[in-house]
Phi, psi and omega in degrees: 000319166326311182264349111008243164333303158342276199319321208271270162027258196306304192290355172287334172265353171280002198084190172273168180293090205312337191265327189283355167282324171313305200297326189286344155317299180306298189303288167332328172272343185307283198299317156345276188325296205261035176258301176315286157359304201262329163263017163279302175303335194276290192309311182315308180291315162319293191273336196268126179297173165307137175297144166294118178283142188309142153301155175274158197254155184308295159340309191272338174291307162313304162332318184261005197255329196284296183320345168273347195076016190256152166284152165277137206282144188105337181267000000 
C-alpha cells in the first residue's frame, strides 16, 4: 500500500509529458496556420477586384464564325 501512494507522488510531480507539449504545439501552429489562411483569403475577396478576363484574339473569332457556318467578314 506504501508504494502505492509513492507512485502516485512521483508522477504528480514530474510535469507534463514532452510529446503531449509537442502536439500541443504542432496543433497549435497548425491551426494558427489555417486561421491565417482563411483570413487572408476573406481579405483578399473583399479588397482584391475580380480578374479581367483575356481579350479573344481576331484569329479565334474567325475560327469560331467559320465553325459556326457564318463567313468571315471581308471574305
Amino acid at each position: 500500500m506504501a508504494d502505492d501512494t509513492d507512485f502516485v507522488k512521483d508522477s504528480g510531480s514530474k510535469g507534463f509529458n514532452p510529446a503531449l507539449i509537442v502536439l500541443i504545439v504542432v496543433v497549435g501552429l497548425l491551426l494558427t496556420f489555417l486561421i491565417g489562411n482563411y483570413v487572408l483569403y476573406t481579405y483578399a475577396q473583399k479588397t482584391i477586384p475580380p480578374r479581367k478576363k483575356k481579350p479573344v484574339s481576331k484569329k479565334k473569332l474567325k475560327k469560331e464564325r467559320l465553325k459556326q457556318g457564318v463567313s468571315a467578314p471581308g471574305e
